[in-house]
N, C-alpha and C positions, 0 to 999 in steps of 0.2 A: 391458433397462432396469430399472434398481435401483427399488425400491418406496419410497415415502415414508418408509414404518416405518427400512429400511435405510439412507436418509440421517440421518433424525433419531440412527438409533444411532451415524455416524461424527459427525455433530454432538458428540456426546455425550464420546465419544473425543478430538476434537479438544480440547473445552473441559476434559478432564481431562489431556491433552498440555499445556495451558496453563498451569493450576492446579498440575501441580508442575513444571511448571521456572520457578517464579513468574514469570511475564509478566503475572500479574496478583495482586488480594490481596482477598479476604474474595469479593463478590459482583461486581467489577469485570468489566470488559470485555462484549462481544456478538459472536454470530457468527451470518451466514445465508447460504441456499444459493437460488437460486432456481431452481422447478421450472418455469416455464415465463412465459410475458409478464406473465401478472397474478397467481402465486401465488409467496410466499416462505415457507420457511423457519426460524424464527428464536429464539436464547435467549432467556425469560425473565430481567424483570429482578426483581433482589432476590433471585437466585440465584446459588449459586456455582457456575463454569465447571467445577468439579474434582468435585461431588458431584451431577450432572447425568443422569436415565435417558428412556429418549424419550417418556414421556408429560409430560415437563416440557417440550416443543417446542411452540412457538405457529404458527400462518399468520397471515400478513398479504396483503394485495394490494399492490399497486404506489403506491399513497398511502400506504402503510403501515397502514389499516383491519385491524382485526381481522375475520379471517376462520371461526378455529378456535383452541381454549385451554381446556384442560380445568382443574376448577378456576378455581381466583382466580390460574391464572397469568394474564401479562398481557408484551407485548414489550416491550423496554427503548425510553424514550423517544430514544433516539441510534437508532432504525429508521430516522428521517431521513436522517441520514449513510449509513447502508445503503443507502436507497431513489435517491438522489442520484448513487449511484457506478452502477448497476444502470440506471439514465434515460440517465448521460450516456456509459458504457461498454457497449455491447451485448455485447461479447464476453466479462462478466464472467460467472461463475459464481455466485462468493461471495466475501465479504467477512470481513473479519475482522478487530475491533479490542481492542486488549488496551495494557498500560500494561509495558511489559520495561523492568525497572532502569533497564540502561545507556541505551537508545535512548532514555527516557520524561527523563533526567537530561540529556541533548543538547537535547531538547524546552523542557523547561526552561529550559536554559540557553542560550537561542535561536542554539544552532549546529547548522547541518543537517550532512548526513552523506555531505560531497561531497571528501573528499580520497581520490584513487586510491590506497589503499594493498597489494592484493591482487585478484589475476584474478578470483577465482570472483566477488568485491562488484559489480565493474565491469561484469560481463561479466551477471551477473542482476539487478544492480539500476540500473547506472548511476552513481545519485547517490540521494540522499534528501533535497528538500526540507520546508520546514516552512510548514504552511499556517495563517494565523494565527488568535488566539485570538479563540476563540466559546463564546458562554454558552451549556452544555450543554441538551442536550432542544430548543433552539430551530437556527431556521433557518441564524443566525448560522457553524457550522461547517461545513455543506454547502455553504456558500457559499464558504466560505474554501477548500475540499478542492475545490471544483469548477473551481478554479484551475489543479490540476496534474494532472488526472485524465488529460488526453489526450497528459501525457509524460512518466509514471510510473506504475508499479505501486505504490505505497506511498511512503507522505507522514510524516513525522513529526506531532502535534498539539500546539502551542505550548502549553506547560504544563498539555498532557493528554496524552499516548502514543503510541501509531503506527497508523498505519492501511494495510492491507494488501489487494490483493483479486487474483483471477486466475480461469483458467478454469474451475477445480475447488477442491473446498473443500481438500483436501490441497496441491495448488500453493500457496495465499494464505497455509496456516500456514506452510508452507516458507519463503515469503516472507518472512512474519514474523521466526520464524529467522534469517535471514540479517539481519535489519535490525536485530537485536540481536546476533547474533555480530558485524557488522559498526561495531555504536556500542561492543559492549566491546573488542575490538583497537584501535579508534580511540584508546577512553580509554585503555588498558593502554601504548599505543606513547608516549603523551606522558607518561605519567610516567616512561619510559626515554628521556627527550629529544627526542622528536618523531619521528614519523614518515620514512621512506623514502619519499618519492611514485615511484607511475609515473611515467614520461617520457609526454612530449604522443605518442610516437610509440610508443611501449608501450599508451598507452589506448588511440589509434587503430587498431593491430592487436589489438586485445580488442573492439573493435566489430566489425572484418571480420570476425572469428570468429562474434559473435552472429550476424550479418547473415545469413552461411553457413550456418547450423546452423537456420535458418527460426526462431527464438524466439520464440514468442506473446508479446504485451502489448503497452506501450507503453515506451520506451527511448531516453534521449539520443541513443543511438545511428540514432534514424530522425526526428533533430528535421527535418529538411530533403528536398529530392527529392535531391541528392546522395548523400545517406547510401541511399536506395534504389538508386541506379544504383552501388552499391561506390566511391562517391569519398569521399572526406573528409566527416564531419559538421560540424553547425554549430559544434562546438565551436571547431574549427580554422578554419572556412574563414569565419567570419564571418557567413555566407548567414542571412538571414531570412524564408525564404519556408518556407509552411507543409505538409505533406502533400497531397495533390490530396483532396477530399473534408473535409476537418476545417472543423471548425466554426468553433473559434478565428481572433482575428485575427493580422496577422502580429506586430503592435503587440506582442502577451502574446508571443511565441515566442521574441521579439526580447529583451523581458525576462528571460525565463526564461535563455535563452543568454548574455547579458552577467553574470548572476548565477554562474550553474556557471561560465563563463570565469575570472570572479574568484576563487569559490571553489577552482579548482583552480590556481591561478596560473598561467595559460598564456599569459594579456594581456603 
């Protein structure tokens, strides 16, 4: 079992992975790991992601309370948004939010990042919703992110950036990664005229594959009990009923599925 000290150093790592492939600028973005039910993690704010060493690492508990901080560090007030994905995702690790050009310019531009253009986006991410805008530091955007947390890894933030999380803190930046690889080919494709989409039946054998391959998270590809028995997901088949156990009603799933339907033109 890795020591605290050794997580705060790949924290560290990660936020200088961030810092230069600018996915963020000046003191932007947060990242946390959580070490067990009530201890996290977590960057200070007023710090830059890129010039980060592990006694700049704060704890917090599961309210988000300061727990430990040496110095006048102190955690960023978006701990909320962290502490919210962490409540209502057990299987999270860590989180990770940062502002990437392209994907942060989608954000903005209130288009989510659901046209099927290539395997690998589909097949790890899905689709990428946008959950709408909340005045930072308040409650306002855990609210809005708590929307899509139990059928996706990673959400766009309506004219704030992306948000990404998974089992481990290197999966989530991965994540990230791809949610930005995946908004600049978006963008790069339409200014050569628009995009290629997969086929309904292309997507659909790109879900049997994840399905296969046992993929941790949460994924369009398991909106439904269909999608768990290897038959067709919601996208296709219509179905509105929820996973056995989720919390959610079918009402939200229902939504969510009419939305990517549309976004992917498959209606």
């Amino acid at each position: 079992m890795r020591s605290e000290y050794e997580i705060k150093k790949e924290i560290c790592e990660i936020g200088k992975r961030i810092y230069n492939r600018g996915m963020v600028a000046s003191n932007d973005g947060n990242i946390s790991v959580k070490l067990n039910d009530n201890e996290f993690l977590c960057t200070p704010t007023g710090v830059s992601k890129g010039f980060m060493t592990p006694e700049y690492i704060c704890k917090v508990d599961r309210d988000g309370n300061l727990l430990q901080a040496n110095g006048k560090f102190r955690p960023s007030s978006e701990i909320k948004m962290h502490m919210r994905v962490y409540k209502e995702r057990p299987d999270v690790v860590s989180v990770v939010h940062a502002h990437p050009m392209y994907a942060t310019a989608f954000a903005i531009a209130g288009i989510p990042l659901t046209q099927p253009i290539m395997p690998e986006a589909v097949i790890a991410l899905g689709c990428v919703p946008i959950a709408e805008y909340g005045t930072p530091s308040t409650e306002e955007i855990p609210d809005a992110v708590s929307k899509y947390l139990q059928h996706y890894d990673a959400v766009l933030l309506e004219n704030h950036g992306a948000l990404a999380y998974s089992d481990s803190l290197l999966s989530a930046y991965h994540k990230m990664e791809s949610v930005e690889f995946y908004a600049q080919l978006l963008f790069l494709s339409k200014q050569l005229g628009g995009p290629k989409e997969l086929s309904d039946s292309q997507v659909q054998r790109l879900y049997e594959i994840r399905r296969q391959f046992g993929m941790t998270g949460k994924h369009p590809a398991d909106l439904c009990q269909r999608a768990k028995d290897g038959q067709s997901s919601c996208h296709a088949c219509g179905c509105q009923s929820s996973q056995s156990g989720e919390a959610d009603s079918n009402a939200l799933i229902a939504e969510i599925t009419k939305k990517v339907i549309e976004q992917l033109g498959l209606k």
